[in-house]
C-alpha positions in Angstrom: -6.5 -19.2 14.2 -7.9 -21.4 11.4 -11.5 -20.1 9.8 -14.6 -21.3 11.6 -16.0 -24.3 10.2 -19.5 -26.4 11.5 -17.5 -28.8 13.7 -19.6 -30.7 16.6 -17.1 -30.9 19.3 -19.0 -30.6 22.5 -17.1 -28.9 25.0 -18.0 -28.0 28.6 -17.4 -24.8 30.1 -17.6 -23.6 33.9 -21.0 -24.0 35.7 -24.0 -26.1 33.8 -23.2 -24.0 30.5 -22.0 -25.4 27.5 -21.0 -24.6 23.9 -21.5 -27.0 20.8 -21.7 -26.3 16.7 -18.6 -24.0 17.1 -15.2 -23.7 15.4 -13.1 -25.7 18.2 -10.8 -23.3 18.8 -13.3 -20.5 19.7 -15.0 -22.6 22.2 -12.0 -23.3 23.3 -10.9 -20.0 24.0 -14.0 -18.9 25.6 -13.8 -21.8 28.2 -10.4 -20.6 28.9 -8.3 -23.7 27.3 -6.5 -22.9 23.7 -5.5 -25.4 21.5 -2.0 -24.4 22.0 -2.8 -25.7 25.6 -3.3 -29.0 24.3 -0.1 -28.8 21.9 1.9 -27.8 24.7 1.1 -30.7 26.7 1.2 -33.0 23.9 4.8 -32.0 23.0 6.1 -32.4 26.9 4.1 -35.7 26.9 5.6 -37.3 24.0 9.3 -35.8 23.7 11.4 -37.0 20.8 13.8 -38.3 23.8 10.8 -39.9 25.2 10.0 -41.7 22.0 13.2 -43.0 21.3 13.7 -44.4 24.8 10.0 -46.1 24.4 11.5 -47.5 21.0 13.8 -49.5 22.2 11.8 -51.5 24.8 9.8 -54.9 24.3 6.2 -54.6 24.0 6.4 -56.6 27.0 7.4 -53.6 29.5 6.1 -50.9 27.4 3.4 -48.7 29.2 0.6 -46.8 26.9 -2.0 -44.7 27.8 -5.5 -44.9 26.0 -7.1 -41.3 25.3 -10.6 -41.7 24.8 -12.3 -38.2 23.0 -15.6 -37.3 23.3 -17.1 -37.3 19.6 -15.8 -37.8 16.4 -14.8 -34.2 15.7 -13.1 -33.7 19.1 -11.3 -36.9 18.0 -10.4 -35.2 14.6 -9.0 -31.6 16.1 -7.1 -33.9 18.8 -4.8 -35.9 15.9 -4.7 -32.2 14.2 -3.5 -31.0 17.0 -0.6 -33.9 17.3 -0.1 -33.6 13.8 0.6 -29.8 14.1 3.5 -30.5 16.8 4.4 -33.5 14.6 3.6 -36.6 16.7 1.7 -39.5 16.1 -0.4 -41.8 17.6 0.8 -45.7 18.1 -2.4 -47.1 16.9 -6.0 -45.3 16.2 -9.1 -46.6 16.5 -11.7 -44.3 15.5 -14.9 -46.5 16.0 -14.2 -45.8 19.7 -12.8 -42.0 19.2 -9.8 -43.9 21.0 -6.2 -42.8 20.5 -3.4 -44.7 22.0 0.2 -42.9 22.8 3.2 -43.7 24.8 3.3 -40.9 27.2 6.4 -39.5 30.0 6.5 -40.4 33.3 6.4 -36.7 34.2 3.2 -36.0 31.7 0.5 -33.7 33.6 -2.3 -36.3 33.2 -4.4 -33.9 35.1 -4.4 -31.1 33.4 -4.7 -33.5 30.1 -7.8 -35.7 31.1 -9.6 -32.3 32.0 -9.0 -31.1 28.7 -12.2 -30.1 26.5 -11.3 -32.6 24.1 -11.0 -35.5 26.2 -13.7 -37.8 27.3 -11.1 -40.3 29.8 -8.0 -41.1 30.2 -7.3 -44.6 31.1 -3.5 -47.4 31.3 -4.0 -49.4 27.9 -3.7 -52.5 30.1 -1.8 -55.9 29.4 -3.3 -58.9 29.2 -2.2 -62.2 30.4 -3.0 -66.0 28.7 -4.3 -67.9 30.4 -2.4 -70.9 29.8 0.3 -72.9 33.2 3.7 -71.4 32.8 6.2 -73.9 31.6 3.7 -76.1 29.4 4.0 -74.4 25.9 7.2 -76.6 25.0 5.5 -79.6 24.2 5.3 -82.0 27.0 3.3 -85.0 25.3 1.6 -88.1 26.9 0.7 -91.6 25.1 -2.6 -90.3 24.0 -1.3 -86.9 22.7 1.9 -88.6 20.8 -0.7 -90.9 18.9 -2.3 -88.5 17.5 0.4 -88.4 14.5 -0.6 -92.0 13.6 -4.3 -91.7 14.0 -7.5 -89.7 14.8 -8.2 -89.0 18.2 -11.1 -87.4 19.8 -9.8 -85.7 23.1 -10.7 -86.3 25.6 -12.3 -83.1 27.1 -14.3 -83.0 23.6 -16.0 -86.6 24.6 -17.1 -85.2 28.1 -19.0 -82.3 26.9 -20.4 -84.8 24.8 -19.8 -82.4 21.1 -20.1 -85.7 19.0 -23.3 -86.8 19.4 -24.4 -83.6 17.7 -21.8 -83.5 14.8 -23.8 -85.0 12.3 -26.8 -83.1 13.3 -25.4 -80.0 13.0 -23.8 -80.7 9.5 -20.5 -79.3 10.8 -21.6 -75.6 11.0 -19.9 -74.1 7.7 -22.1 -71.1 8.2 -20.9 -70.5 11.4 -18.4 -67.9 11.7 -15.6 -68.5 15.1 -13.0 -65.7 15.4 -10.4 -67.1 18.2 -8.8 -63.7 19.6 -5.2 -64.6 20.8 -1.4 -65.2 19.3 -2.7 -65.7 15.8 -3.1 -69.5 13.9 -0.6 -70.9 12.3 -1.2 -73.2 9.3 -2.1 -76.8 10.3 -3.6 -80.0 8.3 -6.0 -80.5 11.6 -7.4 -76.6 11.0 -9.0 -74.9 8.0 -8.8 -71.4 8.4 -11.1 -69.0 6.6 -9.9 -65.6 7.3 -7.6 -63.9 10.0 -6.4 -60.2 11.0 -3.6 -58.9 12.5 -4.3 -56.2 15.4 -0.7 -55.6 16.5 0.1 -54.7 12.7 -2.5 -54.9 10.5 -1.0 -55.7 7.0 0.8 -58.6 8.4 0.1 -62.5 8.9 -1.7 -63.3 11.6 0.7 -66.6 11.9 0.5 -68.0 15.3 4.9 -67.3 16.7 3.7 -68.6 20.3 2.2 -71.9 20.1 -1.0 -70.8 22.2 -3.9 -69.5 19.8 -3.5 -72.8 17.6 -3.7 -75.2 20.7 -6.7 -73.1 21.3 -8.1 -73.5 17.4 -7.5 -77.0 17.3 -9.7 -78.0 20.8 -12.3 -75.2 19.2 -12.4 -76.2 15.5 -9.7 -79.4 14.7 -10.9 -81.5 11.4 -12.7 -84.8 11.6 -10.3 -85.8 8.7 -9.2 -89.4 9.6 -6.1 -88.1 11.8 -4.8 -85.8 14.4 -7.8 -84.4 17.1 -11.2 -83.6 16.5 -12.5 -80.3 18.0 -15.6 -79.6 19.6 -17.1 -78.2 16.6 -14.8 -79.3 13.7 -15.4 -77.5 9.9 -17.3 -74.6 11.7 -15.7 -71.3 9.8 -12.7 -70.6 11.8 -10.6 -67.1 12.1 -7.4 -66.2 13.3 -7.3 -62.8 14.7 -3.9 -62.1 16.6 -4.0 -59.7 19.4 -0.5 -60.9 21.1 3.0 -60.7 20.4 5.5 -64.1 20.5 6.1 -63.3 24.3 2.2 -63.6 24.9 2.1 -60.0 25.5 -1.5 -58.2 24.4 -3.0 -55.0 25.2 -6.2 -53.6 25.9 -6.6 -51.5 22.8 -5.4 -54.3 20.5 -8.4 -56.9 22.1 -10.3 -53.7 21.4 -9.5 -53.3 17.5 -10.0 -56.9 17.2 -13.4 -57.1 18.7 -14.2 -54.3 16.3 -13.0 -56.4 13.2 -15.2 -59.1 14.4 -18.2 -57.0 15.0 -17.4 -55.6 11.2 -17.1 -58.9 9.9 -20.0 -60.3 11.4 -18.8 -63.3 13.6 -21.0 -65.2 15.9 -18.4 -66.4 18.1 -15.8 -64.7 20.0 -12.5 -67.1 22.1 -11.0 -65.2 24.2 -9.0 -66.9 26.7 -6.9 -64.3 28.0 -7.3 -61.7 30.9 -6.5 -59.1 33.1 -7.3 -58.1 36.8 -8.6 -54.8 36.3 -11.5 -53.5 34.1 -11.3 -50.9 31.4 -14.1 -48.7 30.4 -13.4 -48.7 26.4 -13.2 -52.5 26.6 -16.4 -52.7 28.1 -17.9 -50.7 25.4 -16.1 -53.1 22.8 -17.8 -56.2 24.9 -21.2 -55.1 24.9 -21.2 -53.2 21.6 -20.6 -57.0 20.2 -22.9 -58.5 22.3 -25.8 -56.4 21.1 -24.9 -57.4 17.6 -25.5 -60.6 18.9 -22.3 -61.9 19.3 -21.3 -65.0 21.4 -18.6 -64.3 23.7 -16.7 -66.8 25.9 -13.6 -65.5 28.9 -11.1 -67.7 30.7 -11.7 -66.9 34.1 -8.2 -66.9 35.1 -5.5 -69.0 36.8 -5.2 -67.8 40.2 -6.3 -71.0 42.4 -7.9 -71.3 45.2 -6.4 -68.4 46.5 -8.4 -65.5 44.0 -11.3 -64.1 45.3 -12.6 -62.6 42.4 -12.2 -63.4 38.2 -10.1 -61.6 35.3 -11.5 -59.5 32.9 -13.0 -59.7 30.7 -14.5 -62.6 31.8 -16.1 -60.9 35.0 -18.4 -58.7 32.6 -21.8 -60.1 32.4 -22.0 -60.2 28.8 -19.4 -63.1 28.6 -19.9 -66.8 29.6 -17.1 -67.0 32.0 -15.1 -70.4 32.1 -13.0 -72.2 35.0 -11.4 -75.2 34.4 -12.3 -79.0 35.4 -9.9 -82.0 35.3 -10.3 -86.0 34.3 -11.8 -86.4 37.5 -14.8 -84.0 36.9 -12.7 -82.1 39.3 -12.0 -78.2 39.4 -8.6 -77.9 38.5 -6.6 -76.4 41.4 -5.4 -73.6 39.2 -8.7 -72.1 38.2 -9.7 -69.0 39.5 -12.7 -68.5 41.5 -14.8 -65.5 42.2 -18.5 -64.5 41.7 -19.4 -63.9 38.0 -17.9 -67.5 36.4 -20.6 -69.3 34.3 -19.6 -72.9 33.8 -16.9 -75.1 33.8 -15.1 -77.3 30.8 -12.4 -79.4 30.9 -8.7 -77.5 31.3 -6.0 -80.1 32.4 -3.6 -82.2 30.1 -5.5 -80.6 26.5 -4.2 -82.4 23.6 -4.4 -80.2 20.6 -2.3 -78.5 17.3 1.0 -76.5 17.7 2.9 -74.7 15.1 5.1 -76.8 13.1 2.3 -79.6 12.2 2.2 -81.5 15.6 0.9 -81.3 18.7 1.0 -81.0 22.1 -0.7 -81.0 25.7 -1.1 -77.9 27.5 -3.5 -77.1 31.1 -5.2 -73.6 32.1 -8.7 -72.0 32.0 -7.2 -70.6 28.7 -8.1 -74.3 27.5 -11.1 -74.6 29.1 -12.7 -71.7 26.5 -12.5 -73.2 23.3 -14.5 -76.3 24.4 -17.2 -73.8 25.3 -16.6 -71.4 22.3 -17.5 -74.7 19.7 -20.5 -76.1 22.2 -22.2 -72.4 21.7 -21.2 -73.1 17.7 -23.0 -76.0 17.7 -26.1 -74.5 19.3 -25.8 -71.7 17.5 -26.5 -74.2 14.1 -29.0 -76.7 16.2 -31.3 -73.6 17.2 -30.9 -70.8 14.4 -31.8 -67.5 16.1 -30.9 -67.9 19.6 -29.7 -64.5 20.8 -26.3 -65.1 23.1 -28.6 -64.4 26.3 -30.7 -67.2 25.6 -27.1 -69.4 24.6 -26.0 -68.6 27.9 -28.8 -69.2 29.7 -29.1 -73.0 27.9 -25.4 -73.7 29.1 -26.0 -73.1 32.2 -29.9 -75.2 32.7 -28.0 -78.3 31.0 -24.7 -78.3 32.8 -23.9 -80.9 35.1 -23.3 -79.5 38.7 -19.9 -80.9 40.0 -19.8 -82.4 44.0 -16.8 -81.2 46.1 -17.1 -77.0 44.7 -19.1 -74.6 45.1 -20.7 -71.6 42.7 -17.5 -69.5 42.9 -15.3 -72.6 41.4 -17.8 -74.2 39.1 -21.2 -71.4 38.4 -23.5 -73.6 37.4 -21.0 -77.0 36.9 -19.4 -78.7 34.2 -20.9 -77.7 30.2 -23.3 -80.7 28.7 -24.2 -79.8 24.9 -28.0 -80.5 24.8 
């Protein structure tokens, strides 16, 4: 047994007792649970068969588990622990005491989540984009193929009327808008200012799926004389890639990258991705941001008329939640509805940048996002101050209430910047 040192690891015994402010092991063994409990557990969970096996799979059908401890010292003797049995984590993220493994199918997740160490257990879920299958290859119309020849302002940019207040807002370069998806690519129609890498930090965050630079160029494309305009162009723009080529994202890696934005002080955060079910440490992430005042905008999903409720994280109440609308002031067909969405903003036929210098039109709610993203940018410079309540609140007074849907397609109708 290692010497007793002041470590604050909280751990509950039998009854309404308790022990804190001693050596974790000793508390441990008066609550009945040794450390070698935990090792023993640890080394059936993650057997060097195990790992191997996990290694050779895509991300795509990979399956993690999120292991949530309950203070920062607890979090310490638990990667001792996995250390002394020589394992490591997949990925760590301390802020949230969070430590993310691949785990057996066999593991006792009982006996584990009951552990004095651990806080909760919970599936590091995947996430899905929200973007129609079978539109990322490049389908162009008329008004998307001229773009190469001359400036364009899209269409869905002109209905929530962004350029009317373009000049008045000076272009927003204090502004910071972090665009949480496949990473950016470089493009002459984007200026990015910073970007991180969540699936490997230390690498680019260069967009190798096509998705998060359609969504940077309807959030931030340049007025520069060609190409499209965005709803906010020459706000601050930054790439911060949570998913893989294949679109694949997990809920630990939208967690990291909320932190980075939280650390980096963004005021804007795209996120037009989801999943069907909640998590509790993502939850945390979402509202630890929003009380730092961070603006954060959710695709609602593309489930149709058939979904009776909307993806997370859109559905948390800290978010403005976005369905999609067509040319027609419509709600597009595909658009999830449920209670909890916000507003609406156009979604079908999106012009926008790909990879590779061009561009391309693409439909989903994942679409719909950055035009709301770069109308809270603009407010955001037009009223200095505004907390994201107050943003919200704004959006949804001035939106423009659509005939034909009701509150679970549209919340409070299409988005009017005012």
């Amino acid at each position: 047994m290692e010497s007793i040192r002041q470590t604050k690891c909280h751990v509950p015994l039998t009854g309404n007792s308790s022990l804190s402010y001693f050596e974790i092991e000793i508390a441990m063994f008066a609550g009945g649970m040794k450390m070698n409990r935990l090792a023993e557990l640890l080394k059936s969970a993650l057997s060097p068969g195990h790992k191997a096996e996990i290694a050779s799979r895509s991300r795509r059908t990979q399956i993690r588990r999120l292991i949530v401890l309950k203070n920062n010292a607890c979090y310490d003797a638990f990667l001792r622990t996995m250390k002394s049995v020589g394992l490591s984590p997949d990925k760590k993220i301390k802020s949230h005491k969070a430590v993310i493994c691949h785990f057996n199918p066999t593991t006792d997740w009982q006996s584990l989540s009951k552990h004095a160490l651990v806080r909760r257990i919970e599936v590091d879920r995947k996430l899905t984009l929200h973007v129609l299958p079978g539109e990322r290859t490049g389908a162009a119309d008329s008004a998307c193929a001229s773009v190469n020849k001359s400036q364009v302002i899209p269409w869905g940019i002109n209905r929530i009327r962004a350029p009317r207040y373009w000049e008045r807002a000076a272009y927003g370069r204090n502004v910071k808008v972090a665009v949480i998806d496949t990473g950016v690519s470089p493009h002459p129609d984007l200026n990015i200012s910073g970007s991180f890498n969540a699936i490997d930090n230390g690498r680019s965050a260069r967009d190798d799926n096509g998705h998060g630079t359609h969504v940077a160029g309807t959030l931030a494309g340049l007025n520069n004389k060609f190409g499209v305009i965005g709803a906010a162009p020459g706000i601050r723009l930054y790439a911060v890639k949570a998913f893989d080529s294949t679109g694949t994202g997990f809920v630990s890696d939208i967690i990291e990258s909320i932190d980075w934005c939280v650390r980096n002080r963004m005021h804007v955060i795209n996120m037009s991705f989801g999943m069907a079910e909640g998590s509790a440490t993502l939850l945390e992430s979402i509202r630890r941001a929003h009380n730092r005042g961070i603006v954060l905008v959710a695709s609602c999903g593309n489930e149709g008329i058939m979904a009776d409720h909307i993806d997370y994280p859109a559905k948390y109440s800290e978010t403005i939640a976005v369905a999609a609308t067509n040319r027609d002031n419509q709600i597009a067909g595909f658009s999830s509805r449920g209670s909890g969405i916000t507003l609406a903003a156009p979604g079908v036929g999106i012009c926008s940048t790909i990879p590779g210098s061009k561009y391309s039109l693409l439909s989903g709610t994942s679409m719909a996002v950055p035009h709301v993203s770069g109308a809270a940018a603009l407010l955001l410079i037009l009223h200095p101050g505004i907390t994201p309540s107050q943003l919200k609140s704004r959006l949804k007074q001035t939106a423009r209430r659509l005939s034909g849907s009701g509150t679970d397609a549209q919340g409070a109708g299409l988005i009017q910047i005012t």
